[in-house]
C-alpha positions in Angstrom: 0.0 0.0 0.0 3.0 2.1 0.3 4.5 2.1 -2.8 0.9 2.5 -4.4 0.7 6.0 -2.6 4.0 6.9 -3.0 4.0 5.7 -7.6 0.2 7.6 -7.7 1.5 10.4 -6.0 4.3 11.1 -8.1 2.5 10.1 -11.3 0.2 12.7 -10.7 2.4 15.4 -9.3 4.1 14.9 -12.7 1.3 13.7 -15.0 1.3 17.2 -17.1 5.5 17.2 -17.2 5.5 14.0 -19.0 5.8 13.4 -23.0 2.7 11.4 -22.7 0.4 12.5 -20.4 -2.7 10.3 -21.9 -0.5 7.0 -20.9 0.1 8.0 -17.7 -3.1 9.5 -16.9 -4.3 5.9 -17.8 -1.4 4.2 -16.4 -2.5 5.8 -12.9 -6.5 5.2 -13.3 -5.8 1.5 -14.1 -2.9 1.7 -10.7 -5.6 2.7 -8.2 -9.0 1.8 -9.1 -8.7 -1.7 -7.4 -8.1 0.3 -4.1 -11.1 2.6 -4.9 -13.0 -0.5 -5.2 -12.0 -2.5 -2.8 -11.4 0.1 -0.1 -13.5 0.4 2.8 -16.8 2.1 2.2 -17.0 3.7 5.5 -13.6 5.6 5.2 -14.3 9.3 5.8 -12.8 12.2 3.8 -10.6 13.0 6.4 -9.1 9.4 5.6 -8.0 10.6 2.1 -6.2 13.7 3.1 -3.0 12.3 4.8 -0.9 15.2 6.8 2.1 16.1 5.0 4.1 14.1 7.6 2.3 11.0 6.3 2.9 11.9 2.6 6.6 12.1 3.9 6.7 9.1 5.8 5.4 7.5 2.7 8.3 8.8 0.2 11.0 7.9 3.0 10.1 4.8 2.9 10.3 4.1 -0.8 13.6 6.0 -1.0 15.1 2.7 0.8 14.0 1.0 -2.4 15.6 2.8 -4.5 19.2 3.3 -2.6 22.0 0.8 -2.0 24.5 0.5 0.3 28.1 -0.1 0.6 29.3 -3.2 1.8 30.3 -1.8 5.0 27.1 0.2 5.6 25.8 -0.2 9.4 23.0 -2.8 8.6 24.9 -5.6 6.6 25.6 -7.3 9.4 22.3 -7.5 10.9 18.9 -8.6 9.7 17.2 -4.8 10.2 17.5 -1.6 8.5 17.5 1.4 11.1 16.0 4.3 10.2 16.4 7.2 12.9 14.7 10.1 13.6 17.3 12.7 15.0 15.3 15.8 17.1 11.9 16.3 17.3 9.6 13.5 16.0 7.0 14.9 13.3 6.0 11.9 11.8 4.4 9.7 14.8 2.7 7.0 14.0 3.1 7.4 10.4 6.6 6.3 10.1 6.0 3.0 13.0 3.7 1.8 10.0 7.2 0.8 8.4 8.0 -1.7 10.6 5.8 -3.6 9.7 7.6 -4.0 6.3 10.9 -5.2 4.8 13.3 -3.6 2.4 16.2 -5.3 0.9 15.5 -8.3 2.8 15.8 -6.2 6.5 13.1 -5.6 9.0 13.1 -1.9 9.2 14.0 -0.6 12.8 12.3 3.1 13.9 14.9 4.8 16.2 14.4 8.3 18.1 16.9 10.2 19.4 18.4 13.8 20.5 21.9 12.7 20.7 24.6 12.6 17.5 26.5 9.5 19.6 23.5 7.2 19.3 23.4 7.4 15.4 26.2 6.1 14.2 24.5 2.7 13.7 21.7 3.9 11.7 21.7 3.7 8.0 19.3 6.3 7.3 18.8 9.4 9.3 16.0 12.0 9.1 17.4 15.1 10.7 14.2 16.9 11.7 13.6 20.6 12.0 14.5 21.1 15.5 18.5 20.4 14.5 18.9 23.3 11.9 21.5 25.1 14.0 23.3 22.3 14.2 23.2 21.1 11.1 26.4 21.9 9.7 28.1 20.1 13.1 25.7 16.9 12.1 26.8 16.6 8.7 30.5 16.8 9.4 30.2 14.2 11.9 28.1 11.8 9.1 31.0 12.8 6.5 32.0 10.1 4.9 29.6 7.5 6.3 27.7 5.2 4.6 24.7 6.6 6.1 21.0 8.4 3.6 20.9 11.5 5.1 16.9 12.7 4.8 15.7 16.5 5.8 13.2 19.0 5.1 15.2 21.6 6.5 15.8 24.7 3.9 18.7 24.8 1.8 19.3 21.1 2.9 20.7 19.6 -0.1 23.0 22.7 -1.1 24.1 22.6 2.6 25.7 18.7 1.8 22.6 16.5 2.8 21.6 13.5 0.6 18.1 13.9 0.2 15.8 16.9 0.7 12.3 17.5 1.3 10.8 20.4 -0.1 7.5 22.1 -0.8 6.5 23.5 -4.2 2.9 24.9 -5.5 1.0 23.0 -2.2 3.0 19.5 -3.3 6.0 17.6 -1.4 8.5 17.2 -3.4 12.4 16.4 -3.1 16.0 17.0 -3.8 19.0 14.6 -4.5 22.4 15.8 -3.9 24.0 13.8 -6.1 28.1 14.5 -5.0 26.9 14.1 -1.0 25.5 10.8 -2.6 28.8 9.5 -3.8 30.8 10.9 -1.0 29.0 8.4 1.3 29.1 5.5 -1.0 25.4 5.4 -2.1 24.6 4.6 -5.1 20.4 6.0 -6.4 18.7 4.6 -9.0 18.4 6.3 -11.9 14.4 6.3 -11.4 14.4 7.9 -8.3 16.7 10.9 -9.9 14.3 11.1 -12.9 11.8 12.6 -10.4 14.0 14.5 -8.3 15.2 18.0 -8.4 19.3 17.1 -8.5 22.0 19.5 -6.6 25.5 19.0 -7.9 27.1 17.2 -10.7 24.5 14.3 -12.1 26.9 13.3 -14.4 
């Protein structure tokens, strides 16, 4: 159900950038009419308007899809995939619904913290609003680690994150810096950058 929100919901964000928009306008009809008619009738309309920390949640986690690890990343040697939230916790509930799933054949661990010791064992780190003046201090101490730096902190990407959230016309949208990328060993699909706003060299 995940990846069904996240593919419809950049299908349609995009639908009128693409070369054919009346194969993906049908391409996305035929993707989620089975949920329309198979859903529960007695969903309310407050059901289909997730929070824009759900919407996030729901990008993070298909960003794990679409990333892969060096050899010596923190979760090769373990059967989970930890995903930490570092200050103040936005996403509640919304991002425990990924434990419940598996990515690259890891359990995916939810980890909260305040403290830049207790993250070196994570493999993906959401650096959440409450950190922007120390930004600069987190990202020097993650140089060079294999670690997917997430954020929807302004000027995130240009300021050496991996990944940045952003907001344009109402719509959540992101950034891929693709030289912080390399420098820590990850390697993005090329779908993922196709729908991503890219900082650096792409090249």
């Amino acid at each position: 159900m995940w990846s069904l929100w996240f593919y419809s919901r950049i299908f349609w964000d995009n639908l009128y950038t693409l070369k054919k928009p009346m194969f993906y306008r049908l391409f996305l009809l035929l993707l989620i009419l089975p949920c329309l008619l198979f859903d529960r009738p007695s969903l309310d309309a407050q059901e289909f308007t997730p929070s824009e920390y759900q919407v996030k949640a729901a990008f993070l986690y298909n960003f794990l899809k679409f990333v892969e690890w060096p050899p010596d990343a923190p979760h090769n040697d373990t059967s989970t995939l930890s995903v930490c939230i570092l200050g103040e916790d936005h996403f509640g509930s919304a991002l425990d619904a990924m434990k419940e799933n598996a990515v690259q054949g890891k359990m995916i661990a939810i980890k909260r913290t305040n403290n830049l010791r207790n993250i070196k064992d994570c493999s993906v780190i959401f650096i959440s609003g409450s950190e922007k003046k120390n930004l600069g201090d987190i990202l020097q101490f993650l140089k060079d680690s294999a670690v997917l730096t997430i954020s929807d902190i302004d000027g995130f990407a240009e300021a050496g994150g991996i990944i940045a959230f952003v907001r344009e016309d109402g719509k959540v949208r992101f950034k891929i810096n693709i030289n912080a990328a390399r420098q820590s060993q990850l390697k993005v699909s090329s779908k993922l950058l196709k729908l991503a706003h890219i900082v650096g060299d792409s090249k």
